[in-house]
N, C-alpha and C positions, 0 to 999 in steps of 0.2 A: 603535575596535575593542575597544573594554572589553566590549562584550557576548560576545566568544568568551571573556574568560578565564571569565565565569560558567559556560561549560556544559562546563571539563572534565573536573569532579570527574563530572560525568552522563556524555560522554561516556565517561569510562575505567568508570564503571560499567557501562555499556551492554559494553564490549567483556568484562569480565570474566563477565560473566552468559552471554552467548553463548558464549566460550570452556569456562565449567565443565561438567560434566557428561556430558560424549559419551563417552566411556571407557569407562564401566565398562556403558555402557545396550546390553542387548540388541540391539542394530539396527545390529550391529556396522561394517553398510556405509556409514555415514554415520561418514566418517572424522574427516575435519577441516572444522569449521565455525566455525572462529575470522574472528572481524570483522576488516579488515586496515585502518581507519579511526580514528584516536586524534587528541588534539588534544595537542600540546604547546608548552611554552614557547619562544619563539625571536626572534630581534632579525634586523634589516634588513640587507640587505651596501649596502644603499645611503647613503651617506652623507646625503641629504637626507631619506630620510624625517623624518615628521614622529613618531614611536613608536616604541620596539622591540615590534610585535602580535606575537602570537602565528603559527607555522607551523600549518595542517595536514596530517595524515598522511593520507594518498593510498591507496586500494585496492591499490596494489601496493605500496606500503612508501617511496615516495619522498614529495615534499613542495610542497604548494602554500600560494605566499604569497598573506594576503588583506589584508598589509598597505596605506594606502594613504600615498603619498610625497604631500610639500610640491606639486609639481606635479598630483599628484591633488584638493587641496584647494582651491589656489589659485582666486581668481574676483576678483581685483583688477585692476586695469589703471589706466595711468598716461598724460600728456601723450606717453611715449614712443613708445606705440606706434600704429604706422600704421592709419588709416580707409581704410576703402572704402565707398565710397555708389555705391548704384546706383538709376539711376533708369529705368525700361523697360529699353536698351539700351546703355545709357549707366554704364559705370563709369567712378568719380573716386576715384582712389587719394591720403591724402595725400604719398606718395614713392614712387617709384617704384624705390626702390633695393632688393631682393632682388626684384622681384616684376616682373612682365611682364603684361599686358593685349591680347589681341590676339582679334578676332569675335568677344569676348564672354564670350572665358575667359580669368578671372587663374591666376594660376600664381606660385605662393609658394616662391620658391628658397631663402630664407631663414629661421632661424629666429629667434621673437619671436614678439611678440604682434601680433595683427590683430584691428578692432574691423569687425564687417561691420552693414549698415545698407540700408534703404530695400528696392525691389523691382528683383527681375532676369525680365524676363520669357520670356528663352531665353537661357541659358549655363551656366560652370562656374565654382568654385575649386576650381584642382588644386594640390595641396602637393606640392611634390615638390624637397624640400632636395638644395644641390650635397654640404651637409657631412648626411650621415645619421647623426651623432651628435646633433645637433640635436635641441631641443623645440619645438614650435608650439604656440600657443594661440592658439584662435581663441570674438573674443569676439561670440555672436548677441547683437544690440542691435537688434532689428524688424527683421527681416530675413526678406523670404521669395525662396525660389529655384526658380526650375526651367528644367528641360534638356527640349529637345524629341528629342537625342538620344542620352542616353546620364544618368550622375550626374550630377546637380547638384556635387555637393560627395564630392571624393576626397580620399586620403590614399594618397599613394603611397611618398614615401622622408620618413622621419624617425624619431628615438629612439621617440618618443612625441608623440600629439596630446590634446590638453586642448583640449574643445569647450565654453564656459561661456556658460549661457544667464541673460542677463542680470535682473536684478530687474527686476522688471513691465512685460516685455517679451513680446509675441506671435511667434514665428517659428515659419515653416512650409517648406520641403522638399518636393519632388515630382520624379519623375525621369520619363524617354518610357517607353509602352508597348512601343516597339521600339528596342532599345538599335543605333545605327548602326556602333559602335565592334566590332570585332570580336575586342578581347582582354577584350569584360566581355560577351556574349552569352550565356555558362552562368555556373552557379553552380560550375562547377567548374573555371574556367579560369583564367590564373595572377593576375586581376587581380578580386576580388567583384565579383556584377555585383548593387547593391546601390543605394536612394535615397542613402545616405550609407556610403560603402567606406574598406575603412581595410585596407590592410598589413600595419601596425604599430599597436603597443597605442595603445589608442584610451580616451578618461575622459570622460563627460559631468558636468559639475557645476552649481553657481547655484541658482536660483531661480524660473526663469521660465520659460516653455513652450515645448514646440518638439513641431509636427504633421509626422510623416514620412509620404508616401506614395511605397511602391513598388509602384509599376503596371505594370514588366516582374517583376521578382525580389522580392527580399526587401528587407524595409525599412532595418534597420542590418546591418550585416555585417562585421566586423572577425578580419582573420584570425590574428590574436595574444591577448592579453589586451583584454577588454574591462570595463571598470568603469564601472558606475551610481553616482555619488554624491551626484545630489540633482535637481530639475528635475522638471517637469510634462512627461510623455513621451509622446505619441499617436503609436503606430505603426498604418497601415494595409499589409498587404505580401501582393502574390497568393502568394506562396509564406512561406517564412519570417518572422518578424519581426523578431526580434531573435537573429543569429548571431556568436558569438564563438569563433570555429575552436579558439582554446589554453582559452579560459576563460571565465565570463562571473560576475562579481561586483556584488552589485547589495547598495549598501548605504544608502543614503537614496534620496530621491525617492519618487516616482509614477508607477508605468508603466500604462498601460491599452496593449494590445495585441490588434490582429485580422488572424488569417493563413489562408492559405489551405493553410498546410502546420504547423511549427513554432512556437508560441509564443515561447518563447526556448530556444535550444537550442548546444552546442559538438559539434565532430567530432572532434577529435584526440584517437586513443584508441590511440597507438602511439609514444608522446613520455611521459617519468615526469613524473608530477603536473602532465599538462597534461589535458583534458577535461573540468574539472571546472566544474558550476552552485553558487554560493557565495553564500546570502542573509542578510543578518544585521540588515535596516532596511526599512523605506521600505512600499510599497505596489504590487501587483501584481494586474492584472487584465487575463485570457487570456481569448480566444475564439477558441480553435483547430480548424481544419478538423481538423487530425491531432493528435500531441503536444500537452499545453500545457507543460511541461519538458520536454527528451529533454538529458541528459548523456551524453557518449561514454564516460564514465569515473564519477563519483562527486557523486550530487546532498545538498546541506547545507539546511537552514533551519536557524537559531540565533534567529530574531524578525523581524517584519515580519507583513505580508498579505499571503495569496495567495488569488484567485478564479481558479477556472480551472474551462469551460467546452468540452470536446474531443469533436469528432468528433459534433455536434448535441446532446451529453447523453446520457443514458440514453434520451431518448423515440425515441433516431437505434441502439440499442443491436440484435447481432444477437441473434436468438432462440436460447435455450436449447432444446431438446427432451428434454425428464424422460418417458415415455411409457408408461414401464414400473414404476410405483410406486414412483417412487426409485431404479432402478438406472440413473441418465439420466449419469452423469459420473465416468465410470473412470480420467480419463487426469488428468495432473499437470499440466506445460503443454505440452505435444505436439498438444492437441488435444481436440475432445470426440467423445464415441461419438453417434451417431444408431440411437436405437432405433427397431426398426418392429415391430407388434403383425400379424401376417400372420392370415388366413383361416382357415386352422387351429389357432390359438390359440397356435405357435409367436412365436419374439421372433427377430429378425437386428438383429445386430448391428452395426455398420460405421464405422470410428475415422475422423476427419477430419483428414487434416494440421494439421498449426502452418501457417497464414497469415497469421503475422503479421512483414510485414515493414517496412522504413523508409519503404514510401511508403502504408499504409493500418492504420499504428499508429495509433491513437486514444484513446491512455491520459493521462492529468493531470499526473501526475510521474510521472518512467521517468529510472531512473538503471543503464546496464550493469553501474557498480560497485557500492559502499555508499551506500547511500538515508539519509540521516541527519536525523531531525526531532524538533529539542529542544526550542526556544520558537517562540512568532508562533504564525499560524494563519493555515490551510492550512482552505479549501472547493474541494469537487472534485465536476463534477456531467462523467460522461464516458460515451462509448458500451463504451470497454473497461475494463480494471484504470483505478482513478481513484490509485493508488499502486503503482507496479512498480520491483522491482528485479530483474538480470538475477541477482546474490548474496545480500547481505545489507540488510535494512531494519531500520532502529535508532529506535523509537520511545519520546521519554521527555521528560525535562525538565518543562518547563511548557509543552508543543505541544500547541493544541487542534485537532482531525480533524474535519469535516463532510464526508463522504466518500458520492456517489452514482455507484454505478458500475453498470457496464452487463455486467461482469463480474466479477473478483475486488473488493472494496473496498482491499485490500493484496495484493499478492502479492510474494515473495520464492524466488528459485527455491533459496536454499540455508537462510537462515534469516530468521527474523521474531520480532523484542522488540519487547513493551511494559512502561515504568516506566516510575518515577517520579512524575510526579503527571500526566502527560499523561493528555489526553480525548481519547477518538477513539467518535466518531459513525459508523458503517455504516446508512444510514438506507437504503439499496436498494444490494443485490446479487445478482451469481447466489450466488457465496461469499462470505463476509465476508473470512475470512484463508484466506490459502493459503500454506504453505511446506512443503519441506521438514522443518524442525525450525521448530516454533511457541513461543515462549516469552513466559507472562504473568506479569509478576515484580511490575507495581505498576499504578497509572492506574486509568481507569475506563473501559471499552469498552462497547461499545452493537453490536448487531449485530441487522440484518433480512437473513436471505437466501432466495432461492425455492429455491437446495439446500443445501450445509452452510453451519453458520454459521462453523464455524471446520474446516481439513484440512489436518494435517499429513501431506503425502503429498508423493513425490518419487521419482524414478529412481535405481536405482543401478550405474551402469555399464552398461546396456541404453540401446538407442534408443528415442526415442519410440513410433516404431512399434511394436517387439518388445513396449514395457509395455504397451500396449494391447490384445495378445493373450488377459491373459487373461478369466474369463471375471466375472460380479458382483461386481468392484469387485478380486475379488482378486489383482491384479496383478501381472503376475510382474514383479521387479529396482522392486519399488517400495517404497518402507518409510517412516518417518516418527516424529517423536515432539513429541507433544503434554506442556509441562510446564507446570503451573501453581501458584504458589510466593507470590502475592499479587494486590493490587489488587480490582479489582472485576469483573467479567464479566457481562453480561446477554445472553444470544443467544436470536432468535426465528427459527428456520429452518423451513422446510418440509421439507426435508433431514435429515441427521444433524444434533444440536445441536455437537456435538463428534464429531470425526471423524477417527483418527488411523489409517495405514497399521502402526503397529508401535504403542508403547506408549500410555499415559495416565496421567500420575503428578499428583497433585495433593497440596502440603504448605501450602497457605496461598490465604489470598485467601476472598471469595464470588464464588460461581456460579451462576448461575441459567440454567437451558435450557427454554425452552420450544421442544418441537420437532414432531416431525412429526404430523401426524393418520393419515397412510397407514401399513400396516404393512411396506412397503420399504423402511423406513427406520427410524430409531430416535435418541432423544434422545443415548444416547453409544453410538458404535460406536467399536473397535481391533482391528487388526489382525485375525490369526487364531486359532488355539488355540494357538500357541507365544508371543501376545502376551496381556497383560492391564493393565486401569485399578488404577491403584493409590492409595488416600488414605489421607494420614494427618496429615489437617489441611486446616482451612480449611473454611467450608460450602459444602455441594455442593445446590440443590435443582434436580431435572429433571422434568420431565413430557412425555409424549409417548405417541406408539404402541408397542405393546407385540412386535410381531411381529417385530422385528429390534433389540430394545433390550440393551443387555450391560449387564451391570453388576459393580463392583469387588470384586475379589476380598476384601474384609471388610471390616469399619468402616462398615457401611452397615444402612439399612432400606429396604426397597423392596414395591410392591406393583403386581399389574398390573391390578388389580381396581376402580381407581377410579373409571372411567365417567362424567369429571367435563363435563359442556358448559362452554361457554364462560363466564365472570363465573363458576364455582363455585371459590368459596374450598378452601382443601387446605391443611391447616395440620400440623405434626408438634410433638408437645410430648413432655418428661423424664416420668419417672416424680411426679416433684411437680406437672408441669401446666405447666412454663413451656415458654413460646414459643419453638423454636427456628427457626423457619422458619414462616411462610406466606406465599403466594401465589395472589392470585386468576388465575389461569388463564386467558390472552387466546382462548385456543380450546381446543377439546375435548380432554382428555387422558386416555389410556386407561389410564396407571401414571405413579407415581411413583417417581423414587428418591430418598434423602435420607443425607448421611452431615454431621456434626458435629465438632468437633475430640475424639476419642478415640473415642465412640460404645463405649463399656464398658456403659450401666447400660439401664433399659427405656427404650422409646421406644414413641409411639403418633401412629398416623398417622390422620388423620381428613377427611373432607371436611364441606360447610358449617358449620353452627353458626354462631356469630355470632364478633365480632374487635373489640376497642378499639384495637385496636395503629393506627401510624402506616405506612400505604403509604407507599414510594417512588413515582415515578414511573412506576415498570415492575411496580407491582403486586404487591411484596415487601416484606415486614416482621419483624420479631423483635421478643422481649417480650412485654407486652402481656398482656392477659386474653381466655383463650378460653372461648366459652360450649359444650362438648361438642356435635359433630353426630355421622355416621355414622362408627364405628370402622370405617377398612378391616385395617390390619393392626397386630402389636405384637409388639415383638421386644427381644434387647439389643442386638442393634447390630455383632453381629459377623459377620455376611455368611456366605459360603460357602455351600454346594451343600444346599437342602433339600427337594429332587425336582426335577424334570424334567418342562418342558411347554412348549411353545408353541416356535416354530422359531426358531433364533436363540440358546437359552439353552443350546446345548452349545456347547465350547469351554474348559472350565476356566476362565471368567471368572464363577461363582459362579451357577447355574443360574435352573431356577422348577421349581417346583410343579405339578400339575396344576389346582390352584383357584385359580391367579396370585399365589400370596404368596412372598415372598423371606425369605433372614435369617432361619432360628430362629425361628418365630412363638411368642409365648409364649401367648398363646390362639388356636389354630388352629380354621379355620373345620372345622366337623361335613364328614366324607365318610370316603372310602375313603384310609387313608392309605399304602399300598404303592404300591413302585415302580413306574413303567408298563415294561411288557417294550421293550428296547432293538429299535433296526433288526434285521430277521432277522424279526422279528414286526410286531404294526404299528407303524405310527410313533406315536411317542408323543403323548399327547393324541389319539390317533384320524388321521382322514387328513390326509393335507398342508393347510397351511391356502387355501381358497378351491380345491380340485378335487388337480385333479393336477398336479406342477411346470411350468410353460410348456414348451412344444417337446416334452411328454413324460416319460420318464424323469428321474430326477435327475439331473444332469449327472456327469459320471464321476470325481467328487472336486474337492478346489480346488485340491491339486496332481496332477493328471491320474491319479488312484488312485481307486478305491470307496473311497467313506463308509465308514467305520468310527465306533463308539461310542465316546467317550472310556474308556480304562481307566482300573479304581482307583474307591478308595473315594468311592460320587456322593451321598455325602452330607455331601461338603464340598469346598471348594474346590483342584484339583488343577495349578494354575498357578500 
């Protein structure tokens, strides 16, 4: 267990990050989103263990142990302990003293060690100790079993069972398609109805393989503590795989796993620090009809491999409907809106319940508590979120994310970190991240999504339904904050590139958005006109559609004038000529924004020309020597309101222009440079853009009031 103490110092970081800063930020409704997840020091009440490991802290404040005891380790065995050979029908016990043999089923009253051996081709071993303070161990030495009706192999009364699969040894497990016995027929009835059922905490260890098939239920199912500590593990199970009701701890070994329901999954979500999935070793690979983790309470990775594989993938994923230039996804997770484009050029609207319940979840990992993912690595190819939490998701450490989802890539309903030195990969989604409060503190993220790349957006104190009501995007009881303080960011969305319901604060890190080509959309949107992006630090370069683009209240240069196709380089350089930013542009971008750490002196924003500098991989670079192409705009760099134009640029989030340039231009292009007359007269820039608003009229405000002009001085920024 020495690999948990490496990741506390990350852990209590991760809690600290999330805890700071909700207080004083605008969006007042988002009270408390402190992590309830920490790792601390702590010793065994058991006398044998073999460690004092570490405790962790539990989504509700209580404590689960991952340490493992002498009897979890154990895989010795001695002339002491009793054989059983079976051969067809035929079992041969060497004593028969704790133990009974009667049509084919043993029955282990005692506890010790049992060495089991050869083939059973219809029967049981049922454990089921007179003293249930007892341990059992039972040793597979080639041994295959199966029951024509009901488990092969139970575990009914004992302290604990220790199942040890011996060195280079084959065994295999198989139970009836109809279980005859009428106290294991559901999966919810008082006894698992499972190929291998356990009670009581349950330990797999050794070295050697063991193939489960369960062909009525689930394959392993232990209604207490169950721990993986080592073994070649083949689960096939029509329903579940692998179920561990209190806890399921998997820390050496080899799991391959294919269910027709759960991958591996716990239920107990009403018992303190029980529910919880706990990975800290081994190797893991899911093919889940539904789940490939489900935690009743709170899912860990600290190191290991996870492949995981839910609900067909993405190519098994439901359809998004976007339909209306980007305004295709109003709701948080309550649900998606379905737009329709009617005959008359009007849009109807129509929010779709949450349908997502326990029997056609199809997410990779889903933890109801705190999602925690420090080291190892974690691929995730799902039809839904390929990372969910019902709270909080803590990404950091040294965890690398190859993450394909069929909808969110991450989602967290209350918040979402990333740091430390973790990689996480969003290589298909609808959204990349979604939470209510978004936080990028370090790591390097990668994001492809077909709507936002990243949205911090959430409920607050409304039902789902009610936030759904209202009308593009801007949702009533819905708010969100987007922070970002370090690491690296690359997002490629069709969507918003960034997309927050309330602020946008950026003090650190690189950014880079490559975002919509449509203009329903826009590289960074926030909030409404009582919100705004704020930088003040870290580089920011975005590119995108211009018709619904915002941009930060100062510290920036921006232009909407770039008209770049796809492969056209957009480089921005200092007043001396060095490189702060370029990027060749994977698709068409109709503006840029660009903001630097302070952004005080000129700046000059340019497309093609030529670049010696060193691309990344995502077609970004800094330094370097630029050979001058087309000046689009040039400014100092302090942002704020320098006309009005295009829809989208009111709000007090630092306007445009009517020739699409931003920031104080310091050579402004030749035209007319007076204000355009505000609503009352025409709308500015001339008519709405592409006809007249859908359905008609403007809609009657975004909080059910006429449009009104922002007041005050519009030739700077008033947010």
């Amino acid at each position: 267990m020495k690999a948990l103490k490496k990741h506390l110092a990350v852990l209590t970081a991760l809690t600290a990050l999330l805890t700071a800063g909700c207080a004083g930020n605008q969006n007042s409704d988002i009270e408390d989103l402190e992590p309830t997840i920490n790792a601390i020091s702590g010793s065994s009440s058991d006398d044998s263990a073999a460690s004092a490991d570490p405790i962790v802290q539990t989504a509700d404040g209580s404590s689960f142990s991952a340490e493992l005891t002498k009897a979890d380790r154990n895989t010795e065995w001695d002339d002491s302990a009793v054989t059983l050979k079976f051969e067809g029908s035929t079992v041969t016990p060497s004593s028969t003293d704790g133990l009974t043999v009667e049509n084919g089923t043993v029955t282990v009253k005692k506890g010790g060690t049992y060495v089991l051996s050869g083939t059973l081709d219809d029967g049981r071993v049922v454990v089921s100790l007179t003293d249930k303070t007892e341990k059992v161990h039972l040793i597979l030495n080639g041994v295959t079993l199966h029951s024509s009706t009901g488990s092969p192999l139970t575990i009914m009364k004992a302290d604990k069972a220790v199942i040890t699969l011996a060195a280079n040894t084959e065994n295999r497990l198989s139970d009836a398609a109809d279980y005859a016995d009428s106290d294991e027929n559901t999966d919810d009835s008082q006894f698992p109805a499972a190929c291998i059922a356990s009670k009581n905490d349950l330990t797999f260890n050794g070295t050697g393989t063991l193939s489960v098939e369960g062909n009525y239920n689930n394959g392993i199912h232990c209604k207490d503590d169950l721990k993986i500590v080592g073994g070649v593990i083949t689960v096939t199970a029509k329903n579940h795989g692998i179920r561990g009701n209190d806890s399921v701890l998997i820390h050496d070994g080899k799991l391959d796993v294919t269910s027709g329901g759960d991958g591996i999954k716990t239920s107990t979500a009403d018992t303190d620090g029980k529910g919880v999935i706990y990975m800290e070793g081994g190797s893991v690979s899911i093919t889940a009809e539904q789940d490939g983790m489900d935690a009743a309470t709170d899912l860990t990775v600290t190191g290991g491999t996870v492949a995981v594989q839910s609900g067909g993938g993405t190519a098994n994923a439901k359809q998004h409907r976007n339909d209306a230039g980007g305004f295709g996804n109003f709701s948080g997770r309550g649900g998606r809106h379905t737009l329709t484009a009617n005959a008359d050029s009007s849009v109807t609207v129509q929010a779709a319940a949450n349908t997502d319940t326990a029997s056609d979840s199809r997410k990779g990992l889903k933890a109801a508590g705190t999602l925690t993912l420090t080291g190892g690595s974690v691929a995730v190819d799902s039809a839904d979120d390929a990372v969910h939490s019902d709270s909080i998701a803590q990404i950091g450490g040294s965890a690398v994310l190859t993450l394909a989802a069929g909808d969110d890539g991450i989602h967290a309903d209350t918040a979402l970190s990333i740091a430390g030195d973790a990689s996480v990969t969003v290589s298909q989604s609808y959204e990349g991240l979604e939470s209510c409060r978004v936080v990028i503190a370090g790591g390097s993220t990668h994001i492809k999504a077909s709507d936002d790349g990243v949205n911090a957006a959430g409920t607050t104190g409304e039902s789902n339904d009610a936030k759904q009501s209202g009308w593009g995007g801007f949702n009533r009881g819905s708010t969100g904050i987007l922070e970002l303080s370090g690491g690296y960011l690359y997002v490629n969305a069709d969507g918003d590139g960034l997309d927050s319901n309330g602020d946008i604060t950026m003090s650190g890190g690189t950014v880079i958005v490559c975002g919509p080509t449509n203009d329903g959309n826009g590289p960074l949107d926030c909030g409404d006109s009582q919100n705004k992006i704020t930088v003040t630090g870290g580089t920011l370069m975005a590119v995108g559609s211009t018709g619904m683009m915002d941009v930060p209240e100062s510290n920036y240069i921006a232009s909407t004038e770039a008209n770049a196709a796809a492969g056209t380089l957009i480089a921005v350089t200092d007043a001396e000529g060095n490189v702060l930013g370029a990027l060749r542009t994977p698709k068409q971008a109709a503006g840029v924004i660009f903001s630097a750490d302070g952004m005080s002196d000129g700046y000059f924003v340019y497309t093609g020309g030529s670049y010696d500098g060193c691309f990344n991989d995502d077609g970004f670079a800094t330094g370097g020597s630029y050979g001058k192409g087309t000046l689009l705009t040039s400014g100092s760099g302090g942002g704020g309101m320098s006309g009005f134009g295009g829809f989208g640029g009111f709000g007090g989030r630092g306007g445009r222009d009517q020739r699409g340039g931003f920031g104080g231009n310091m050579n402004p292009p030749s035209g007319d440079e007076s204000m355009p007359e505000p609503p009352g007269g025409d709308f500015p820039g001339g008519d709405f853009p592409g006809g007249d608003f859908p359905g008609g009229d403007f809609p009657g405000g975004f909080s059910d009031q006429p449009f009104r002009m922002p007041e005050g001085d519009m030739s700077r920024s008033e947010s």
